[in-house]
C-alpha positions in Angstrom: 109.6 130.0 -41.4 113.0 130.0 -42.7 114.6 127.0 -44.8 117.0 126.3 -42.7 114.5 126.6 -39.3 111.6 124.3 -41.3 114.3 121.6 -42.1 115.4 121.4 -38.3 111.7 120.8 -37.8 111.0 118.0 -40.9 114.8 116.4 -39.6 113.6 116.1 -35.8 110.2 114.9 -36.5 112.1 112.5 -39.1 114.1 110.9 -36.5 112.1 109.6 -34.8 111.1 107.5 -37.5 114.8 105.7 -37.6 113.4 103.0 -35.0 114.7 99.1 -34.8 113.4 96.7 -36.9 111.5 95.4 -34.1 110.2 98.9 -33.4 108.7 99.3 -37.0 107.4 96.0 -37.3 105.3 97.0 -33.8 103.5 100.1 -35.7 100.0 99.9 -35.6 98.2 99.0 -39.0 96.0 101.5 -40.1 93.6 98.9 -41.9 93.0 97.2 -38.4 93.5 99.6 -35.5 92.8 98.0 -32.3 90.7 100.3 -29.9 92.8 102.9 -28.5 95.0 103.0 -31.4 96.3 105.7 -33.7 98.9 106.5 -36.4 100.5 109.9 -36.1 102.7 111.2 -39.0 102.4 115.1 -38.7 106.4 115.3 -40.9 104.2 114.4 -43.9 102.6 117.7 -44.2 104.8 120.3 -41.3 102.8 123.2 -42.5 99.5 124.2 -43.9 95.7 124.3 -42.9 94.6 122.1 -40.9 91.2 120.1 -41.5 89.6 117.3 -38.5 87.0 114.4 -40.1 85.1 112.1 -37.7 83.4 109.3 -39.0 81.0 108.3 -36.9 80.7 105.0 -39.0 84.3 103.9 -38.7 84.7 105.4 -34.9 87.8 106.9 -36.9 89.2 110.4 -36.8 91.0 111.8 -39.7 93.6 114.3 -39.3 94.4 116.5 -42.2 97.2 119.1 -42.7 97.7 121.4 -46.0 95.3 118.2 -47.2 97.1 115.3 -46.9 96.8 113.0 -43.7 99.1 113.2 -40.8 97.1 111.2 -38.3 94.4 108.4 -37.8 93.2 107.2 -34.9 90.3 104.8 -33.3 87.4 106.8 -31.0 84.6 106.5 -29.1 81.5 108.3 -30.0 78.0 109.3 -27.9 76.2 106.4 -27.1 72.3 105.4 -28.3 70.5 108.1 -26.7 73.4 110.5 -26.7 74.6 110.5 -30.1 77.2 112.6 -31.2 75.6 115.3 -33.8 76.9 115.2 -37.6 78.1 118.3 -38.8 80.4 121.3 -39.4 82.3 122.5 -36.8 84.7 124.6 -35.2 87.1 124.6 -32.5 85.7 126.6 -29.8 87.5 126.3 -26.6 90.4 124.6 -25.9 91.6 123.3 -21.8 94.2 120.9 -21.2 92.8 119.9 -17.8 89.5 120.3 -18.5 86.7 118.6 -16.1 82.8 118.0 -17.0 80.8 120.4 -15.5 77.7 117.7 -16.5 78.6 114.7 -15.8 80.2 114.5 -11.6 83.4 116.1 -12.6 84.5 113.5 -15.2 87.7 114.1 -16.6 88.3 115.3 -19.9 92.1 116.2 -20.9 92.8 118.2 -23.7 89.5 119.2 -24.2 88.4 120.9 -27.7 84.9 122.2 -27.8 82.8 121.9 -30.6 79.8 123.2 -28.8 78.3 125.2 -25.8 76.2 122.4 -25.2 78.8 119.9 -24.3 80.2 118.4 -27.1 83.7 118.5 -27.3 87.0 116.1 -28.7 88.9 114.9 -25.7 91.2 111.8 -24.1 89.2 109.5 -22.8 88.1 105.1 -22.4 87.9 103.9 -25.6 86.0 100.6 -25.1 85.9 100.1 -29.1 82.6 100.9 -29.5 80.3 104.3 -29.0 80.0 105.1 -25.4 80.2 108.7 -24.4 77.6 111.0 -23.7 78.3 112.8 -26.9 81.7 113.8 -26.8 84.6 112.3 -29.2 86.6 110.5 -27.4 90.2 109.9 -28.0 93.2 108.0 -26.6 94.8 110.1 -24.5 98.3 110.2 -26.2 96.6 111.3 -29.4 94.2 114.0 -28.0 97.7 115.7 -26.7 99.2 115.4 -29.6 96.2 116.7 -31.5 95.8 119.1 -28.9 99.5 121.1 -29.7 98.7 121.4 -33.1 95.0 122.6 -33.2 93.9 126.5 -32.6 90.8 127.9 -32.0 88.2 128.6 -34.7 89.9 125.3 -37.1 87.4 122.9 -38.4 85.9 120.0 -37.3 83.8 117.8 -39.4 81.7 114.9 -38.1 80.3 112.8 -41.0 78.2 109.5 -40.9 76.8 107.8 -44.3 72.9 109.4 -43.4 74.5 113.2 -43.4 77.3 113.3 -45.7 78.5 111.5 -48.8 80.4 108.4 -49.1 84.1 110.1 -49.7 83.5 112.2 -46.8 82.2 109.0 -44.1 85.0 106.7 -45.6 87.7 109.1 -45.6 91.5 108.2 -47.0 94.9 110.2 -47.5 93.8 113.3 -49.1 91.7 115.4 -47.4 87.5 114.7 -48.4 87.0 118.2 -47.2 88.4 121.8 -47.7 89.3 123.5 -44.8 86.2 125.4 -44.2 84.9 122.1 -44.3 82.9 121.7 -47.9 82.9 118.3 -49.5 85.2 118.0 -52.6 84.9 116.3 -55.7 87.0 113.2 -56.9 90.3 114.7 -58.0 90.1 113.4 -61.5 87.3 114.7 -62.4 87.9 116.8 -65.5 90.9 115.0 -65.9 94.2 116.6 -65.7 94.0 120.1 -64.2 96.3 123.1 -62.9 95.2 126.4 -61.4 97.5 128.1 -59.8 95.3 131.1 -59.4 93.1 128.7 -56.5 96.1 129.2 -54.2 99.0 131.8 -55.3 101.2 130.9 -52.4 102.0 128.7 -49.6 103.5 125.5 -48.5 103.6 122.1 -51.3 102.2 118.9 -50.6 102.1 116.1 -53.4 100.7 113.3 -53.2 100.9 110.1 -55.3 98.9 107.7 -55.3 99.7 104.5 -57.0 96.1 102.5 -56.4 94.5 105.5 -58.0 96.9 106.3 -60.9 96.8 109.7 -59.1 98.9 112.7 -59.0 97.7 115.6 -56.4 99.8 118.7 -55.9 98.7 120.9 -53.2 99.3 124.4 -51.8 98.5 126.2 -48.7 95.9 123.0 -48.1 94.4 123.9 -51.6 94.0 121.3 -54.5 95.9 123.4 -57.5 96.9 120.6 -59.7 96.3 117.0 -60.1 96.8 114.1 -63.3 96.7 110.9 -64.5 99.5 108.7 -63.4 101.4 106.0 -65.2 102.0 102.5 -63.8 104.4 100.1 -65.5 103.6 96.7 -64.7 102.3 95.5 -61.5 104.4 98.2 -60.1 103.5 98.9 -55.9 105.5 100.7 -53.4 104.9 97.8 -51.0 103.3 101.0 -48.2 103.6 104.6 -47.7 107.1 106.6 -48.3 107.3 110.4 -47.9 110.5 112.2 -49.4 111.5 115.8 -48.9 113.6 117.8 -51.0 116.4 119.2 -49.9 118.5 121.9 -51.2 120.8 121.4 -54.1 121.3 119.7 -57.1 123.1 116.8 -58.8 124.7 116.2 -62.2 121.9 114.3 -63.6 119.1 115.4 -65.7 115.7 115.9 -63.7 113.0 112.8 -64.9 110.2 115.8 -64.7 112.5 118.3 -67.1 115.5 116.6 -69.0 117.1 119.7 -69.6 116.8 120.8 -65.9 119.4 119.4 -62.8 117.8 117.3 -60.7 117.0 118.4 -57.4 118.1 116.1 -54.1 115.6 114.3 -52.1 115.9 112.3 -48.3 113.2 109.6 -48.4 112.0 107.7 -45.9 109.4 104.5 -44.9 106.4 105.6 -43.1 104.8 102.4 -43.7 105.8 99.3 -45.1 108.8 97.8 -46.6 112.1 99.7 -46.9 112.2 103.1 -48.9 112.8 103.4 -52.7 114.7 105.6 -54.5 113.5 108.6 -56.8 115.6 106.4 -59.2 113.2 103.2 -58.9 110.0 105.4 -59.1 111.1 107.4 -61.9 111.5 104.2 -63.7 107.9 102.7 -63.2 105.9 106.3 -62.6 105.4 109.1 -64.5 102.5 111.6 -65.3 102.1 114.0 -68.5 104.8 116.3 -69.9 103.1 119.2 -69.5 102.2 118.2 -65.9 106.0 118.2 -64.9 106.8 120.8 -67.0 104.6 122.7 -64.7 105.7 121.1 -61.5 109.6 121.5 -61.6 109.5 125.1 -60.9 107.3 125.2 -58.0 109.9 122.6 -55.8 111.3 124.1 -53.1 113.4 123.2 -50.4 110.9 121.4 -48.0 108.4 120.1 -50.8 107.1 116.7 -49.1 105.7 114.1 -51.5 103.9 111.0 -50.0 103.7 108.5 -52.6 101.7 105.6 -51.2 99.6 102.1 -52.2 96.9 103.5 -50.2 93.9 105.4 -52.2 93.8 109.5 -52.1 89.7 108.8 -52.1 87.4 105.9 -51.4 83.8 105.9 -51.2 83.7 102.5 -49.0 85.5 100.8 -45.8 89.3 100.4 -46.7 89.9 97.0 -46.1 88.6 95.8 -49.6 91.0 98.4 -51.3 94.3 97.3 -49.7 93.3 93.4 -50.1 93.1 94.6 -53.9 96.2 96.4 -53.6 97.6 92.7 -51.8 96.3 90.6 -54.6 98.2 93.0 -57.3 101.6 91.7 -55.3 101.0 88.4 -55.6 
């Protein structure tokens, strides 16, 4: 995809983010997502592999793209007696208007298979708790949107805390799982780390997370580099904000190279309070020397960098983390 094609794309998907005040304030909260609610962000990552997690524990599905997390949304999974099966999956079959050839005819739109047998993701009741015959169910809205995205033969992991481990059931914004769908280790671990030979080429993804003190530069949905970061203060970024680098430069001297100009970036509020400035962040974040060193070279035009309150891994339910993150404010 061309520069000037894939920054049509990130500009169109970004407008519809410029919403009223009373629009934004309306988002759902993805702490406490109501049944039949979902949070859709697929402009934080427009390119890349894409990974599915299901917990069956949370009635949650993760969806991740070049390893970050472009969507979250409530489900319904089988019911006692018809439980959905834990595993490793992949997308099978895909049918828009698909109908149950089990169960009298019972609708199923945008159906993705993840078995012969019947089990399959698809738009459906979600009455907050598990109540299909086995499927994934999904509100409607998000199985289309899910749906355009997907292609046959992508992965589809369904985790719950007897099958899989903790980071994998309580998934958060980067992705628990590589795209073949193999748990992956804490980020940190090892500390500071680059290796570009795990992924030579492909779209960037970075993620910062300020809960974590966590740096995480991906490539083609590929962890190649990842550090400590630095915190002044209480420091929080009061949500979620994604910017994208545009082409260009200014007259100033880049905070990740001081004798390199420093690129232009368009941010924007996913969640949250109003968007900061590269200015305000450079001022309370930074991560080791050699780190940006390494990093300045590999921007492009297009880079997307989430930098967010929220954790890149957990091992438990979310809620306690951001009423940490809450308490820090105060």
């Amino acid at each position: 995809m061309t520069v000037s094609r894939w920054a049509a794309l990130v500009w169109g998907c970004l407008c519809l983010l410029a919403v009223s005040g009373h629009a934004a304030s309306a988002r759902p909260d993805p702490a406490h997502l109501r049944a039949g609610e979902f949070v859709w962000h697929p402009e934080v990552a427009p390119e890349g592999p894409l990974v599915v997690v299901v917990s069956l524990d949370e009635q949650r599905v993760y969806v991740y793209r070049n390893g970050i997390a472009i969507g979250l949304s409530t489900i319904s999974s089988g019911r006692k007696g018809h439980e959905t099966p834990t595993g490793v999956f992949t997308i099978l079959q895909k049918d828009r208007d698909h109908r149950s050839n089990l169960y009298d005819d019972a609708p199923m739109p945008y159906m993705e298979r993840l078995t012969w047998d019947g089990v399959a993701l698809h738009g459906g009741t979600l009455p907050g708790y598990p109540a299909s015959h086995g499927c994934v169910r999904l509100p409607k809205a998000f199985a289309e949107k899910l749906f355009a995205i997907t292609q046959r033969g992508e992965t589809v992991v369904v985790a719950n805390a007897k099958a899989a481990p903790a980071t994998v059931v309580h998934p958060a914004v980067l992705a628990p799982v590589s795209v073949a769908g193999a748990a992956l280790g804490h980020p940190m671990d090892g500390g500071m780390m680059w290796d570009d030979a795990a992924s030579p080429d492909g779209p960037i993804s970075i993620l910062v997370s300020v809960r974590d003190r966590l740096a995480v530069v991906l490539r083609n949905g590929i962890r190649i580099a990842s550090a400590p970061l630095q915190v002044s203060g209480d420091f929080v970024v009061g949500g979620s904000q994604l910017f994208v680098m545009s082409e260009g430069f200014d007259y100033m001297p880049s905070p990740l190279d001081a004798a390199r100009p420093r690129h232009l970036w368009s941010v924007f509020a996913i969640e949250g309070s109003a968007p900061k400035s590269m200015d305000e962040l450079a001022a309370h974040l930074s991560v080791p020397a050699e780190f940006a060193r390494r990093l300045y070279p590999i921007l492009v035009p297009g880079t997307t960098v989430v930098v967010t309150d929220l954790p890149a891994v957990r091992d438990r339910p979310l809620q306690p983390v951001l009423d940490a993150v809450s308490n820090r404010k105060r």
